[in-house]
N, C-alpha and C positions, 0 to 999 in steps of 0.2 A: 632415410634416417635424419631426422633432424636434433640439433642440442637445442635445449630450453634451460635457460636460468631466470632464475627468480632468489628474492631477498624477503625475507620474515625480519621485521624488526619491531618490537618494543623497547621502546621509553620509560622507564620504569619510575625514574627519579634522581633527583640530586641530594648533595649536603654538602654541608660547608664552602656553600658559594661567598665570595666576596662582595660585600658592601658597595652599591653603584650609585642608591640616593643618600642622599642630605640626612634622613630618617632615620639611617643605619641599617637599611633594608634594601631587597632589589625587587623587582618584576619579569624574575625570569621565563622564556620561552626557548625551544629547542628548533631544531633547521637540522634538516639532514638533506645531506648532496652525495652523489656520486661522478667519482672521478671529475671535481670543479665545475661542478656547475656554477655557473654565474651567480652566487646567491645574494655577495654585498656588492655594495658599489661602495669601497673604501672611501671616497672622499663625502660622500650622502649616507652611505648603510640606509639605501634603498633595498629590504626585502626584498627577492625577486625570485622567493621559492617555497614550496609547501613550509608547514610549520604546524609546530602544535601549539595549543591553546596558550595564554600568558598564564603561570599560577603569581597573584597581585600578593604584595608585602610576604616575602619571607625567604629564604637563603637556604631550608629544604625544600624543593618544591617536587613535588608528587603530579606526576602525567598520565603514566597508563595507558597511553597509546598505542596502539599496532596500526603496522601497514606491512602491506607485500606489494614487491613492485615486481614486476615481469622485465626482463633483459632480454638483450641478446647476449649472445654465449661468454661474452668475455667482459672484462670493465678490470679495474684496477683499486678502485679503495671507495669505501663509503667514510664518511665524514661528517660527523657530530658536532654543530655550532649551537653554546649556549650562550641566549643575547638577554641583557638586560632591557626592557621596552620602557623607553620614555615617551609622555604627552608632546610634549613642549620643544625638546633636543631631539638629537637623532640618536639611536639606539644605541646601546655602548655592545661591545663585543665583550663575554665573560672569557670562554676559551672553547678550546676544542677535541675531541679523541678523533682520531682516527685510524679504521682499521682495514688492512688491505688484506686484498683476494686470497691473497694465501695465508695471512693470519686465518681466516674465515675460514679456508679450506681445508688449515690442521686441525679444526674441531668439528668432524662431520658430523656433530650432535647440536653444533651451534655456540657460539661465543658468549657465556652468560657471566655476568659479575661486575666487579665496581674496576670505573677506568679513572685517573687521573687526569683533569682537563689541562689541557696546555695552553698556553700560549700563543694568539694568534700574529704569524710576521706576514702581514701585507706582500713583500717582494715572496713570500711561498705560496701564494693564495694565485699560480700562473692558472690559467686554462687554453685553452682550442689546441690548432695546429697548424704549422707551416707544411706549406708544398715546395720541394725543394728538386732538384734536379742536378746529382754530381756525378761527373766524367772524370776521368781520368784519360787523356790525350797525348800522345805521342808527336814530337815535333823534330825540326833540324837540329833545336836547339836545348834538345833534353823532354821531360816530361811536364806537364801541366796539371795544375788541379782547377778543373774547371765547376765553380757554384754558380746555378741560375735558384735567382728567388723567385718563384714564379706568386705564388698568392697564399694568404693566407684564411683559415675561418674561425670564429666564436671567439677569436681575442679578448681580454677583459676590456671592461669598460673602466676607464681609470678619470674620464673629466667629466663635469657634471653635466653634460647635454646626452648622457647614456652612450658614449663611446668613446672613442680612443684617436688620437691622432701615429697611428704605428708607421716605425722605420726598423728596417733591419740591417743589422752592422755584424761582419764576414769576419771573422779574427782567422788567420793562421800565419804561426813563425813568425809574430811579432807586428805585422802586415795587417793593417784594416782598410775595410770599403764598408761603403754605408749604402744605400738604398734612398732612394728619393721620401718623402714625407707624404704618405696621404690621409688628407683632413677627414676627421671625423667618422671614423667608420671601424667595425671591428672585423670586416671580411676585407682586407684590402689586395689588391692587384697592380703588383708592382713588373713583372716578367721582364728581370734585369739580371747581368750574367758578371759573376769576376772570375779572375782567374789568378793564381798564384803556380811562382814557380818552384816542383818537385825533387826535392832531391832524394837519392835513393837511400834507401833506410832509416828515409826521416820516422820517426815514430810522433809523434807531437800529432794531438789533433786539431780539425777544424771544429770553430766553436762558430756558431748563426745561433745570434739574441733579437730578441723582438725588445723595441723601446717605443714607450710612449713618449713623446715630443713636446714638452713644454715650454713656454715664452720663457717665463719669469720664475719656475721652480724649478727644482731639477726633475729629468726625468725619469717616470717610473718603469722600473723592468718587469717586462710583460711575459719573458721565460724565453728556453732558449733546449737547442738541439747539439748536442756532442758528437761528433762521426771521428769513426775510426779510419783513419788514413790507412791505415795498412790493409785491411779489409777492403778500403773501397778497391784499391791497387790490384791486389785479388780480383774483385768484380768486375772493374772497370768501367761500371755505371751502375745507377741506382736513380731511380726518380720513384716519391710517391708522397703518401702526407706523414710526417713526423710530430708526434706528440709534444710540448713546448713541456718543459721540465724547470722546477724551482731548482735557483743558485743555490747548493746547496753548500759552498763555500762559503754565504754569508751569513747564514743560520744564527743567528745569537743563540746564546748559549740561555734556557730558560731551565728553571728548578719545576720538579712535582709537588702537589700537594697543597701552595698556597693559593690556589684557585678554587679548590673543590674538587666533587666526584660527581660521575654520572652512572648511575649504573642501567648497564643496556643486556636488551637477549637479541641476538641479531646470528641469524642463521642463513647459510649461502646454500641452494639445492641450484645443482647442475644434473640435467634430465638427459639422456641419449634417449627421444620418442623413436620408438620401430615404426615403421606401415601400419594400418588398422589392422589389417588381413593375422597382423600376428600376434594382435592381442585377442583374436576372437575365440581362442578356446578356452584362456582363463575367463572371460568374460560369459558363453556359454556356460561354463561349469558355475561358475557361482550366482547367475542366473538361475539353475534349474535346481539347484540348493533352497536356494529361497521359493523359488516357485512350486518343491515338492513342502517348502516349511517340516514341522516338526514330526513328519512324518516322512522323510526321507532317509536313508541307511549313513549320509553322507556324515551329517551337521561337519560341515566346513565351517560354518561362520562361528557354534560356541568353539572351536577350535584356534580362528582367529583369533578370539575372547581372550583365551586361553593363554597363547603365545603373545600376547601385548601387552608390554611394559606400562604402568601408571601417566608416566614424561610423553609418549606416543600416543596414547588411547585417542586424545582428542581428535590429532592426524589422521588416525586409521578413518575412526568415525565422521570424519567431516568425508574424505577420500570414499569410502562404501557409498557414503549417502548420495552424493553424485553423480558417482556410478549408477547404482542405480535408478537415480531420479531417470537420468539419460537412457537407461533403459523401460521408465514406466511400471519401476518396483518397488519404489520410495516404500510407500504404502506396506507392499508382502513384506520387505525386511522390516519394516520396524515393527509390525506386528510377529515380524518370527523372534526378535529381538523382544518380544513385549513378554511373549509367550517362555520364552528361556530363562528370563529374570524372575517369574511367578514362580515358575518351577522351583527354583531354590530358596525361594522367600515362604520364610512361615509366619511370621509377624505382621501385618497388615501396617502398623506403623513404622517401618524399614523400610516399603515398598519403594524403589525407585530415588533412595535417599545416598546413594554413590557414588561415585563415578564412573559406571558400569559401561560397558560397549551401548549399552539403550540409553542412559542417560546421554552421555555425549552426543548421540548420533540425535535424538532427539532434540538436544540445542539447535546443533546446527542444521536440524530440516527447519526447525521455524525460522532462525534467521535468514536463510536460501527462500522460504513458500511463504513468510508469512512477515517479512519486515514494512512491505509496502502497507497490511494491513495491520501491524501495530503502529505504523505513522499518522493514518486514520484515525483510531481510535485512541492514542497518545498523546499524541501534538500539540491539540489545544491545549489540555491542560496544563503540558510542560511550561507552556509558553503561557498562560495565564500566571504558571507560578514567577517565572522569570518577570515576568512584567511588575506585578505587584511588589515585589522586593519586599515582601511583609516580616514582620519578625514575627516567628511562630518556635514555641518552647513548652512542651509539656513536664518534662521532669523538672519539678523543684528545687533542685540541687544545682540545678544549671541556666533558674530562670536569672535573667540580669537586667532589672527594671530600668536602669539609665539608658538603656539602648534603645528604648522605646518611645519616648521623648515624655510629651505633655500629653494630656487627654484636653477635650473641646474644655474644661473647666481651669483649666492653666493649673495642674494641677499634678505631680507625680501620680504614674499609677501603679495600683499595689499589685504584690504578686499575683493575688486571685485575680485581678481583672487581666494583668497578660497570661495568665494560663486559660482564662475563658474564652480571652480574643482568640487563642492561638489553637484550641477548640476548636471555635466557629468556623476559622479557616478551614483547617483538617477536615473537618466534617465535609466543607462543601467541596472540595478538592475532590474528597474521596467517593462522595457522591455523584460529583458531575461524571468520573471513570468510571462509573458501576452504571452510572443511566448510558452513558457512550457506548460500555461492553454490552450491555440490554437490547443496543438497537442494531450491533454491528452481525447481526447473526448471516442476514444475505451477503456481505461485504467479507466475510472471513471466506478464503479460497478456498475450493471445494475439497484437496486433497488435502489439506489441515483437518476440514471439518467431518471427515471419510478415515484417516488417522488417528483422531479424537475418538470415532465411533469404534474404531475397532480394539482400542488403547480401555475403556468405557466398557467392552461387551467381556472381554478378557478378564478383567479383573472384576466385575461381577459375579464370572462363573466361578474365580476362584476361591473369592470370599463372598457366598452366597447369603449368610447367616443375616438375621433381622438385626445386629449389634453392629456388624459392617457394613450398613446402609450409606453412610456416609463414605467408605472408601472409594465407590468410583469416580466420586466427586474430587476428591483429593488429590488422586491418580492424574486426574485432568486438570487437576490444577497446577498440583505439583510441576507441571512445567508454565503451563499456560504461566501464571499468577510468579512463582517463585525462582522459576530458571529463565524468564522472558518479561515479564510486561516488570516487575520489583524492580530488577539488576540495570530493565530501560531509565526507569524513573531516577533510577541512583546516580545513575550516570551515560547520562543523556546524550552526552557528546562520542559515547563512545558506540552508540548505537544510529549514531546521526541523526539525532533529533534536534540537536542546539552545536550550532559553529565554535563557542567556547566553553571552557568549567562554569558549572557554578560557582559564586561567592561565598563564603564561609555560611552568611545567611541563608542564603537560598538553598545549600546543599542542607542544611540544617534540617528543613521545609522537606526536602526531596526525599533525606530518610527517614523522617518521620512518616511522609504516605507513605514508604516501601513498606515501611510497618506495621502499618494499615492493611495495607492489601495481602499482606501476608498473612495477618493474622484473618482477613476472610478466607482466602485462601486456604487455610488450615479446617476451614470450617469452623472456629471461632472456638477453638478445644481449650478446658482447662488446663493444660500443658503452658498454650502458649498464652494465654492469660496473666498465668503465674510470672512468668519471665520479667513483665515490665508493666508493674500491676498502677504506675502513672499512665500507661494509656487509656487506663478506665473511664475518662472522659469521650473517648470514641465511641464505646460499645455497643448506645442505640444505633449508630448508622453501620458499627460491623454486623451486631445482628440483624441489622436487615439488608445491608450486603450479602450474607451468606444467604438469604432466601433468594436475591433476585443471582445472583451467582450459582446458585440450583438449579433455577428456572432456565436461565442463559444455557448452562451447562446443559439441560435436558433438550431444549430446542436446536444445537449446536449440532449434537450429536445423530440428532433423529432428522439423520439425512440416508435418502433411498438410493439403490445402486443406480438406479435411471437418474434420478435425479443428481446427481453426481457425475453422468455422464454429458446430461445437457446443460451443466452448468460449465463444466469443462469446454466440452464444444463450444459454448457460446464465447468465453473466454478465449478458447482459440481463436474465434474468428476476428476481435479485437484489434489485433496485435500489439497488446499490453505495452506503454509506455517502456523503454530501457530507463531515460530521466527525462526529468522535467522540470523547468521552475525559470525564472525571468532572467533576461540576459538583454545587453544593449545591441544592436544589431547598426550595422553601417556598410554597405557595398560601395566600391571605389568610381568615383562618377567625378567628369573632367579632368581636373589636374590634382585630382591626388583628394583622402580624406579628411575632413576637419572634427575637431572635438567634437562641436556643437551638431553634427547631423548624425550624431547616436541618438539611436531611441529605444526606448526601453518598451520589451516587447515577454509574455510568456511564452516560452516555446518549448512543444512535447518531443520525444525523438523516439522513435518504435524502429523494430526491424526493419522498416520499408521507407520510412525517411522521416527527416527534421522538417517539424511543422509548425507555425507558430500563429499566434493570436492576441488579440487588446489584452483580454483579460484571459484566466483560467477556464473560464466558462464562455467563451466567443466561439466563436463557428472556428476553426484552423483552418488554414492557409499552409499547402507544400511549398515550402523553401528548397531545401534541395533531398532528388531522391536517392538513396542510400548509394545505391549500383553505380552513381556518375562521381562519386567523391573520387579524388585523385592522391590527397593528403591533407593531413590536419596536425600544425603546428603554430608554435609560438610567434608570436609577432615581438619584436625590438622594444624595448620600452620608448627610447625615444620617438619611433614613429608620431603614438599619439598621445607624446606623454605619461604613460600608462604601462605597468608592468603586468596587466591582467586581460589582456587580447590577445588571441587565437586567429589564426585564417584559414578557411576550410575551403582548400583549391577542388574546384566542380569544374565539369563539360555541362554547355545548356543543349539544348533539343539539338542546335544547329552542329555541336562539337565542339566547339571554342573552351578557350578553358578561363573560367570567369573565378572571381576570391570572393568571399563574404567573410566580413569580419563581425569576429564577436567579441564584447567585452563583461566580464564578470564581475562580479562586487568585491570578490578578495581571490586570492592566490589558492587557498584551498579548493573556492568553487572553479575555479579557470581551469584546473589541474581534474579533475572531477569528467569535467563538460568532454577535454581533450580527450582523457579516457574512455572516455564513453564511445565518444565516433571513433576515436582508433577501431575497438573493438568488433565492433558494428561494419565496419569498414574493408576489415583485413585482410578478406578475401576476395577484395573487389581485383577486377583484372585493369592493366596499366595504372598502378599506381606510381606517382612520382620517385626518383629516387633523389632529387633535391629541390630544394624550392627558396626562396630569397626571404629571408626572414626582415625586410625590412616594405617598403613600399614604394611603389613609383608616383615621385611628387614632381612633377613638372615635367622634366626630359630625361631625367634619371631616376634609377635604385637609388631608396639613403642608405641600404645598408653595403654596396660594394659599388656605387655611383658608376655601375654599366647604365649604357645611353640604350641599348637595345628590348624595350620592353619584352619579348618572349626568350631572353636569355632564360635558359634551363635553371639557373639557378646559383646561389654562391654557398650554400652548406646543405648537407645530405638529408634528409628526413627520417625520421624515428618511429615507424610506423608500430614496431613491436615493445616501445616502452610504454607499460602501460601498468596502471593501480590494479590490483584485485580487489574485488566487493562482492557482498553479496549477493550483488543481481549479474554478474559475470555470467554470460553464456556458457553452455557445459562443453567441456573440451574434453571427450571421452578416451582420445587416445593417450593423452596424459593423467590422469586419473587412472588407467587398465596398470600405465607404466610404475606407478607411484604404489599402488596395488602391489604389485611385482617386488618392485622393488623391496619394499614390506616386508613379504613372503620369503626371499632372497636372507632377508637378515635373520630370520627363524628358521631358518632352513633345515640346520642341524637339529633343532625341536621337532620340528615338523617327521625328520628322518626317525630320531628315536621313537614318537608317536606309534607312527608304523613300523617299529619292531616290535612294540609292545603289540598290539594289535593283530603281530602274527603271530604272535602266543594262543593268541586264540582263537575258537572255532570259525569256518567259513571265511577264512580270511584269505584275500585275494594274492594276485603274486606279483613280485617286487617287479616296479618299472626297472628295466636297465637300458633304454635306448630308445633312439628316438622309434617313431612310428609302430608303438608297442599298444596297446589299450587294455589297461588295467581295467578291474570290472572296479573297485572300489573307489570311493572318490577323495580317499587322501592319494591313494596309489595317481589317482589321474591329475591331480594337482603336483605330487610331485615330478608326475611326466612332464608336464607342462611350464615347469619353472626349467626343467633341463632341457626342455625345447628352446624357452622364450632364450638362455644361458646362449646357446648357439646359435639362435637367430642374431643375439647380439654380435656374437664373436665376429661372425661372418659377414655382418653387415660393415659396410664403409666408414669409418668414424667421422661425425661432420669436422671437416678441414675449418681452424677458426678464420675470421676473416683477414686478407692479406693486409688492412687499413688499422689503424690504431685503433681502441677501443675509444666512440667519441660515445658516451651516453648522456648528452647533459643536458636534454627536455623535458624529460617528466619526475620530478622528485615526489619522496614524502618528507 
């Protein structure tokens, strides 16, 4: 049994943030950390952590963000920093919420609403940990408390060369010792012992503070460890690594409210995974549901439907979908899913217009099977729109001629000529993505275009009539066009198509295609005509959109079960990129790395290994193969100046264990890259359990200045913190659990079901134990939850780990 934690967070938005520029305005952006991550460097507010996008001039700013980060089973608080971004100065801090594990853990539905930002105090912004070692020693002359400092890790960085000059100072009963001073390093190793002497029933504790060491200012405190004398006395020893905790004695006293709000949805799922072996009967049974489809006695899944709250549906539906996929069912459910919605639909205009179990789950199969290939066929034009930074305005009511500047005559131009410009744009926009969608028919993965077909044959059967010619087009749009390629163009960043928001202009641009392609999408109906009758300047190129959107459509679809099969196969044999795209590259050669021998390289990374080349289109070169990676972590900023390099520790042919460093163009792509080889990684055999987050430059580490190059290491590695994305490898036995779990909460639903159901005829007989086999298949589902119930019980519960929770490598 293992535990899995993971974090759902969105960023929703702020207001009423405080004024940072001269303007009366700020440039807010948000930072989330868990459990202190290193994310400022108070004396620089050097970023040094995921972040979202800047929203530029304004004091509500609107995000919209989601990320999910994968844990290990324990951590202590996630934390929300809103920073003002300046050109010119260094970033100002607005404030902060933050919210810990067990706030998180009293709303098993998830933390949603408006938080008051606080106040951020420097001396509480501590992180890493001390390794300490207390005795309690019996002598001639009474009892002793004996403290060894032995070393510490991830210390803040508190001076501007990216580290800390740390000493540690021993307080008890009045009595101080201090620790020697070692320069520049946030792992230091000091292994030095004091001793004070014990009197019986002293209550008073030992207090060990970490300080950074300054010439000429005072120094900064870097957090510190509490121990209960009474307790140790008890023990009589205790050595391990202790969490560095903020003075919370000096806390200024700060007000709510004059800062602003953030309002967040931020939800904590702690997973207990069982063995595969015993999630295989739920997993069989809703397999063979789908695979008997709408002709089986069972329909488990409209019964899912059924029992699934509005707030949930997404969950269940992203969770099935996966499931499945990893079973090679994608396809049967969503066509049993296609087939159940027809069923209750009599309006051909309703069709697929809700948030139905098929809607949802249909989102998210295209963003799982089909995101690589709306980047394709996407991409360029986002990024033509972004480039041109064109002002584009069709409704009259909102054109603003000064914004436009002069035309070649020096000359104001009038409304009708920027509604014409803004036209022409439109038009060609909307065309260049209808000629891109035109061409991308081999390029669309085969089980989208197999999904399409049978999404296409369904709703033709049901709306047969020469008046519904147009619906199966619709059908197929209706996601394709309105739930996928619209919502990408709207917002771009949220589909990872663009690193930042767009500009007030350029979103301006971005919904107006989406309203374009929508209204093709519709097949160009009087309905949606009527709506926003200023687009009427589009309507030669939507009418002839919808024709070449017919034709696309028609081609799409008219794919054969062989053909489908060897298109698959061939694709298998690929081994389809995980990611891709340029990164600077520098292996460590003589005495240590320099800026200047990075070089900027593309490089692809598949299941079988990181490969790289001049350009996109170059022959590839294996850099290293998946099997030999050892770990992949952060590199120190100071190393090489840079807070966006990685080292990905490899064995070469001979065994050695060799580092290649990589560096990335911003903190989101670095965090990305990381993610990616963890995952890829994670079940390789001898992995690292620590590794030296800094570099060896001459005779030493800079980050713990050991002289022993093959020292194991000075802080632990984080192999299982890691982003979720859409192209995540499928992890079937958490998906069965998540399932379960689901089913768990409906349980009681699921029970009354089946009393109703034995009301009536040929109805089977009630599970009461284990190893029973019900002939019907609610009866065998709810056998099977009272199985999975006592598979739990009985199973060991993963023990949390005995080391403090250090989580602070991979944020969003």
């Amino acid at each position: 049994m293992a535990k899995r934690s993971s974090l759902s967070i969105r960023i929703v938005e702020g207001k009423n943030l405080p004024a940072k520029d001269i303007t009366g305005s700020s440039d807010p952006y948000c930072i989330v950390k868990v459990d202190n991550e290193p994310i400022i460097r108070w004396q620089e507010l050097t970023v040094l952590s995921c972040r979202t996008a800047t929203v530029w001039k304004t004091l509500c700013p609107f995000w919209g963000e989601e990320y999910q980060v994968h844990l290990p089973p324990t951590f202590h608080s996630v934390a929300f920093y809103v920073m003002d971004e300046d050109a010119l100065s260094r970033d100002d801090v607005i404030g902060k919420v933050c919210l810990t594990r067990d706030t998180l853990a009293s709303h098993p539905k998830g933390f949603s609403g408006w938080a008051h930002l606080m106040e951020v105090d420097p001396d509480e912004e501590v992180q890493g940990e001390i390794h300490l070692r207390l005795e309690v020693v019996s002598g001639t002359r009474g009892c002793r408390l004996r403290c060894s400092v032995l070393e510490a890790r991830d210390l803040a960085p508190k001076d501007r060369n990216g580290a800390s000059d740390p000493f540690v100072r021993v307080r008890y009963k009045g009595r101080t010792h201090e620790t020697s001073i070692v320069k520049k390093s946030c792992y230091p190793r000091w292994n030095e012992t004091f001793e004070f002497e014990l009197e019986e029933g002293a209550a008073e504790a030992l207090c060990v503070e970490a300080w950074d060491w300054d010439l000429v200012s005072r120094n900064d405190f870097l957090g510190k460890v509490v121990v209960n004398v009474q307790r140790l006395r008890a023990a009589q020893q205790e050595e391990g690594w202790f969490r560095l905790q903020p003075d919370q004695s000096k806390s200024r006293q700060r007000g709510e409210g004059n800062l602003g709000s953030l309002q967040l949805e931020v939800r904590l799922r702690d997973e207990m995974v069982l063995p595969s072996g015993c999630y295989q009967p739920l997993v069989q049974l809703l397999c063979r549901e789908v695979k008997l489809g709408t002709q089986g006695p069972g329909q488990l899944i409209p019964l899912i439907e059924e029992t699934t709250s509005t707030e949930c549906r997404q969950d269940v539906a992203s969770t099935l979908l996966r499931l499945f996929l990893g079973q090679g069912l994608a396809k049967d459910f969503l066509d049993l899913l296609f087939q159940l919605e027809l069923g209750r639909t009599s309006e051909a205009n309703t069709l697929f217009r809700s948030n139905s179990l098929a809607s949802k789950s249909m989102e998210s199969f295209l963003k799982v099977a089909g995101m690589r290939y709306l980047h394709g066929v996407l991409g360029p034009i986002i990024d033509r729109v972004f480039e041109e930074k064109k002002y584009v305005e069709l409704d009259p009511s909102k054109v603003e001629v000064k914004d436009v500047g002069c035309s070649g005559l020096h000359r104001p131009q009038t409304e009708a000529e920027v509604l014409e410009q803004s036209a022409q744009t439109l038009r060609a926009h909307l065309g260049a993505l209808l000629s891109a969608l035109s061409r991308s028919v081999r390029s669309c993965p085969a089980v989208v275009r197999a999904t399409f077909r049978q999404l296409f044959r369904r709703v033709r059967e049901r709306f047969p009539s020469a008046q519904d010619e147009n619906v199966p087009f619709i059908a197929v749009t209706s996601f394709l066009c309105l739930r996928f390629i619209s919502p990408a163009i709207m917002a771009p960043k949220l589909f990872h198509l663009r690193e930042r928001h767009a500009d007030a202009r350029t979103s301006r641009t971005l919904l107006l295609l989406a309203k374009a392609v929508q209204n093709v999408g519709n097949m160009d109906t009087p309905a949606s005509r009527a709506k926003e009758a200023w687009m009427e300047p589009l309507q030669p190129t939507v009418r002839q959109g919808v024709a070449q959107l017919k034709d696309f459509i028609a081609k799409l679809v008219d794919i054969q079960e062989k053909e489908e099969l060897d298109l698959q196969r061939s694709l298998s044999l690929q081994a389809p990129p995980v990611k891709e795209g340029p990164l600077f590259i520098h292996r460590t050669k003589g005495k240590g790395p320099l800026m200047s021998s990075f070089k900027k390289l593309h490089f692809s990374l598949t299941t079988e290994a990181l490969s790289f080349a001049k350009t996109p289109s170059s022959k590839k070169s294996t850099l290293i193969k998946l099997s030999s990676i050892r770990a992949v972590e952060k590199v120190e900023e100071k190393s090489f100046g840079s807070s966006h390099v990685l080292q990905v520790l490899y064995t070469d042919d001979s065994g050695r264990l060799q580092t290649a460093y990589l560096q990335g163009k911003c903190v989101n792509e670095l965090n990305q890259w990381l993610s990616a080889l963890r995952k890829v990684s994670i079940h390789n055999t001898g992995l690292l359990g620590s590794y030296h987050p800094g570099i060896f430059r001459g005779d030493k580490w800079s980050c713990c200045h050991q002289r022993d190059k093959t020292d194991l290491g000075c802080d632990k590695t984080r192999p299982r913190v890691t982003l979720q994305e859409w192209n995540d490898p499928l992890d079937h036995d958490l998906e069965a659990q998540l399932i379960y779990r689901h089913l768990l909460g409906v349980e009681a639903e699921l029970w009354e079901k089946h009393r109703q159901l034995l009301a009536g005829p040929g109805a089977g007989p009630m599970p009461t134990g284990p190893g029973e086999a019900p002939q019907d298949p609610l009866a065998q589902l709810l056998q099977v939850l009272q199985d999975l119930k006592e598979a739990h019980r009985s199973s060991p519960a993963g023990s949390p780990s005995s080391e403090p929770s250090h989580l602070l490598e991979l944020q969003t």
